[in-house]
N, C-alpha and C positions, 0 to 999 in steps of 0.2 A: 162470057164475062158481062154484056149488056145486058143480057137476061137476068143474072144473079142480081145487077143493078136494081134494074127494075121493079123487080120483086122483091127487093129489100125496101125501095122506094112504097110501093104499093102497103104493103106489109105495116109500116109507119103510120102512110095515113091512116088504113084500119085500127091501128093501136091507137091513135090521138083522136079518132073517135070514141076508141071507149075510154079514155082517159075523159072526157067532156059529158061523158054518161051513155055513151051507147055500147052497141054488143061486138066482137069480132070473133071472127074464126082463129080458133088457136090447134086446130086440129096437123096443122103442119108443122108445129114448133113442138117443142117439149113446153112441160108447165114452168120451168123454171126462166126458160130463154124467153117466153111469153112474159112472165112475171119482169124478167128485166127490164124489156121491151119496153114494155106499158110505162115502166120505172121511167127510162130515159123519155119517153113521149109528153108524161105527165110534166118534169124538169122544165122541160123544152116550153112547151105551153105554159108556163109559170112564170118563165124567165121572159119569153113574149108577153105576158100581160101583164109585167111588173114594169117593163120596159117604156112604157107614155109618162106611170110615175116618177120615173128616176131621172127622164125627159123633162117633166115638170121640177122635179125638184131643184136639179143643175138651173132651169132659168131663171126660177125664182131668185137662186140665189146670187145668180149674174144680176139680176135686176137689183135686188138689195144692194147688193156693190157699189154699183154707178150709181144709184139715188145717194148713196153716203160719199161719195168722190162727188159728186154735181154738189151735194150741203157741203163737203169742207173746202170745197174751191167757191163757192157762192160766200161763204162765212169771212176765208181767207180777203176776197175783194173785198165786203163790207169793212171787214176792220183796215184793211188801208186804205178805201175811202174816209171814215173817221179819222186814220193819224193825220190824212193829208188837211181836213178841213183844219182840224183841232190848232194844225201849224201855222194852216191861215191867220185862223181867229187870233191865234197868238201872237203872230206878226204884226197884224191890222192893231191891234189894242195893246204895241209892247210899252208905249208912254202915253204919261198923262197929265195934266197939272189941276190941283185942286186949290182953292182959294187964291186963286187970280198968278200965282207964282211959287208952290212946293210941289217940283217936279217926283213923280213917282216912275219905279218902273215896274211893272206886271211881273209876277213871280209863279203865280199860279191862273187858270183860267177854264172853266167847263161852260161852253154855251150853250148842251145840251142835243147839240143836233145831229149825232149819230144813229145809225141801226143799237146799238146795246151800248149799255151805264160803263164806260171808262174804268174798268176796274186795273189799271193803273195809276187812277189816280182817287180811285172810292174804296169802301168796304162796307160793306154789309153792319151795320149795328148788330151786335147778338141779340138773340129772340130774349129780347129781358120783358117779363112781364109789368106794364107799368097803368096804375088806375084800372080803366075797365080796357086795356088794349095790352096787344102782343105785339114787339116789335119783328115784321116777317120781310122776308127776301120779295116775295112776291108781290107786295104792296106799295115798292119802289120798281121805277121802268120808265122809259123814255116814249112820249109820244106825242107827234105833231113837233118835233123841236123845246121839248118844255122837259126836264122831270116832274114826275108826279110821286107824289108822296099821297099815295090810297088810305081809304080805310072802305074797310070791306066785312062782310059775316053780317049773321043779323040778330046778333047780340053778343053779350060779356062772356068770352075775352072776344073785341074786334081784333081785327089783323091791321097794321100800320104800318106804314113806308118810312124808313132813317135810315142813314149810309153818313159814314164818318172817312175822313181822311187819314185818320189814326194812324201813323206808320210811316206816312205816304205822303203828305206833305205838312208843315208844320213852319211855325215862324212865328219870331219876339218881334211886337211893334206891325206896322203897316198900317193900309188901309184897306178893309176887308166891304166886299158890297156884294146885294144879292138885288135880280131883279124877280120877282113875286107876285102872285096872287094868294090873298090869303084864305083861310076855307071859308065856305060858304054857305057854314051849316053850324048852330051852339053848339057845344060841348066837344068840340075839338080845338084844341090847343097847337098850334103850328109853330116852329121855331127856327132859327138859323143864331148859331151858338157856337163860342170858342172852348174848348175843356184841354186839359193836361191835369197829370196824373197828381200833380201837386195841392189842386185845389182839392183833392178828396179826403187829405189829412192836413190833421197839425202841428205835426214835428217843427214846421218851424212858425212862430206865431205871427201872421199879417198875411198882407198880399204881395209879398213878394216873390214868393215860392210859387207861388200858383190861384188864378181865380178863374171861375165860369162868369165867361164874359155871354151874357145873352143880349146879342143884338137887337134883335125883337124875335119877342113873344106876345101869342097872338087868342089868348084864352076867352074872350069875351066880345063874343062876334054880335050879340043882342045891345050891348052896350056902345059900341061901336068905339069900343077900348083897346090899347096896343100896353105893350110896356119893356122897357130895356130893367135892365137888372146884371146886377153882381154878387155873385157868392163866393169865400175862402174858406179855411181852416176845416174841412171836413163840415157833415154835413148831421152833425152828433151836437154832443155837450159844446163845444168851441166855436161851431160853425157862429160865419158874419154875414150880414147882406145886408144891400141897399138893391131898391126899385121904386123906377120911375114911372108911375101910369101915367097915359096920356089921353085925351079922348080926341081922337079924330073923326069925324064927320064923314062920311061915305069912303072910308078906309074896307070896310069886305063888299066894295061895290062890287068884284069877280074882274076888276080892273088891275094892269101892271102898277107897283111902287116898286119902289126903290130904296132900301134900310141898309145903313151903312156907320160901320166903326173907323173914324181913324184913331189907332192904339201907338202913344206915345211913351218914352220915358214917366213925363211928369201924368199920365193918364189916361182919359179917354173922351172923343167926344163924339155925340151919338147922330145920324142924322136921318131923314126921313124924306123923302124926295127931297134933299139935296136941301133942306131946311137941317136948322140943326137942331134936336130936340134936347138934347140931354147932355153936360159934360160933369166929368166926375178924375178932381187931381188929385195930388197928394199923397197920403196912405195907401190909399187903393190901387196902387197899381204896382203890376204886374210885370216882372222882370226874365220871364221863362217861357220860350215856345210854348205856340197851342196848336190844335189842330181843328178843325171845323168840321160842325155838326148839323145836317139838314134833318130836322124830323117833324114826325106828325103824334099826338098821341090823344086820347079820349079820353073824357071823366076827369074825375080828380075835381081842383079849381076852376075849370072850364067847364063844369054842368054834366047834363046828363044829353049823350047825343040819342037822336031820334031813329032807332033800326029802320024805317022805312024809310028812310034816305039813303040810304047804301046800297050799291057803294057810292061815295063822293069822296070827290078830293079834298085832302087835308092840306095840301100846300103845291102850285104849281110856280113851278123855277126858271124861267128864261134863260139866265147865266148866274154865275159866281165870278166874280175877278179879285183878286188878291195884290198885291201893289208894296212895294218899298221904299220907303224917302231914298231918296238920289243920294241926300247930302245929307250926312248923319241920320242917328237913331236906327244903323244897323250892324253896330258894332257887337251884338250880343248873337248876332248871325252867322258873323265870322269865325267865333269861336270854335 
């Protein structure tokens, strides 16, 4: 029986050298038991040289695994580092008093200082194409503690940073403030802006339904011009507006301001580090949540921007805070 082993043994390797290319003796076998032989030798050897890849393949694919469990437990922390700061900020700044004695309280608040944009409390603007800019996902993102509101590409259509709260948060009356740098290049137009759906038609005539409340708008960086403005009824045949230019003096110095609405009943008054530049009662005001809008966009009435500046920022954001009288003018809130 050790014999018969043996020489089955032997017999093998001669076959799996001629499976590799060389010659064997087959004179003790028939052709066919040969034929098999080689058959099984050849398998055998096949299945050992397939054997380092299938080795490789399994770690590879171990390895893919843990690199996506290490990203979604790295991803997981980040964002509850963000919730935890975000409850900070919110805590630290939940009151406030403005003109010496109208208590506010914080209703809303992004200071910007997360790993990723808050999309609990943002949304992406859709890619509408506007002047010589596309409004893109990509050209809004958070860095060093600021958002950035980009423009990017090196020519028409650029790509532009805007993100709306659209859905997400919303509010009649308050006091809305943004801390800013405004861009630092002509022909980009920078904004921080109230909108609802009512100010885009006229079924009902005035401002009561709905207006675009723009805080500042920032189209005229050579002139060193800002301007607040109001539009209703649609933006057709009926459409209304009022705008106030202002010329401020070292306003795109690449310096933080501070532009801020408080929106009343009786209207609105506009302010400018903490000056007041603008108020507008009466008719014009606006009786219907809005929700806030941060954007950047190029061309148009803002000029022709320069492609060899690109990319630069269209608008860097420190925070947003949002605020509600204590005491009255939030009765249309409760509703």
């Amino acid at each position: 029986m050790k014999k018969q082993q043996l020489a089955a043994i032997l017999l093998m390797s001669v076959l799996l050298s001629g499976c590799a290319g060389g010659t064997h003796d087959t004179e003790t076998v028939s052709p066919e038991e040969s034929a098999r032989l080689e058959s099984l030798a050849c398998a055998e050897a096949q299945a050992q040289s397939e054997q380092p890849a299938e080795e490789s393949r399994l770690a590879e694919a171990e390895s893919r695994k843990l690199a996506e469990e290490e990203a979604a437990a790295l991803l997981q922390k980040q964002l509850e580092e963000d919730r935890a700061m975000a409850e900070r900020d919110f805590e630290e700044n939940r009151y406030r008093t403005i003109h010496g004695s109208i208590e506010l309280e914080l209703t809303f608040m992004d200071s910007f200082n997360g790993h990723y944009l808050d999309e609990t409390k943002w949304a992406y603007c859709p890619n509408w194409e506007r002047d010589d800019c596309i409004w893109t996902e990509d050209a809004a993102y958070l860095e060093d503690g600021a958002l950035i509101l980009a423009v990017t590409g090196d020519g028409v259509p650029y790509h532009a940073g805007a993100i709306r709260t659209r859905g997400l948060f919303e509010q009649t009356y308050g006091y809305w403030e943004i801390r800013a740098k405004l861009p630092q290049a002509e022909g980009i137009n920078a904004a921080f802006w109230l909108m609802c759906d009512g100010a885009g038609h006229a079924e009902v005539s005035g401002a009561a339904d709905g207006v675009e409340i723009d805080i500042i708008e920032s189209p005229h960086h050579d002139w060193s011009q800002v301007q607040h403005a109001l539009h209703c009824d649609g933006y057709a045949e009926e459409h209304k507006t009022l705008n106030h230019p202002i010329d401020i003096p070292g306003i795109y110095d690449d310096a933080w301001h501070t532009f801020a609405l408080e929106w009343t009943p009786e209207g609105y008054y506009f302010y400018i580090d903490g000056e007041e530049t603008w108020k507008k009662t009466g008719k014009w005001a606006c009786h219907v949540p809005c929700y806030a809008k941060l954007t950047a966009a190029v061309g148009g009435w803002a000029g022709t921007l320069d492609a060899s500046l690109t990319p630069v920022y269209g608008m860097q954001v420190d925070y947003i805070k949002v605020y509600r009288h204590v005491a009255g003018y939030d009765c249309a809130d409760e509703e």
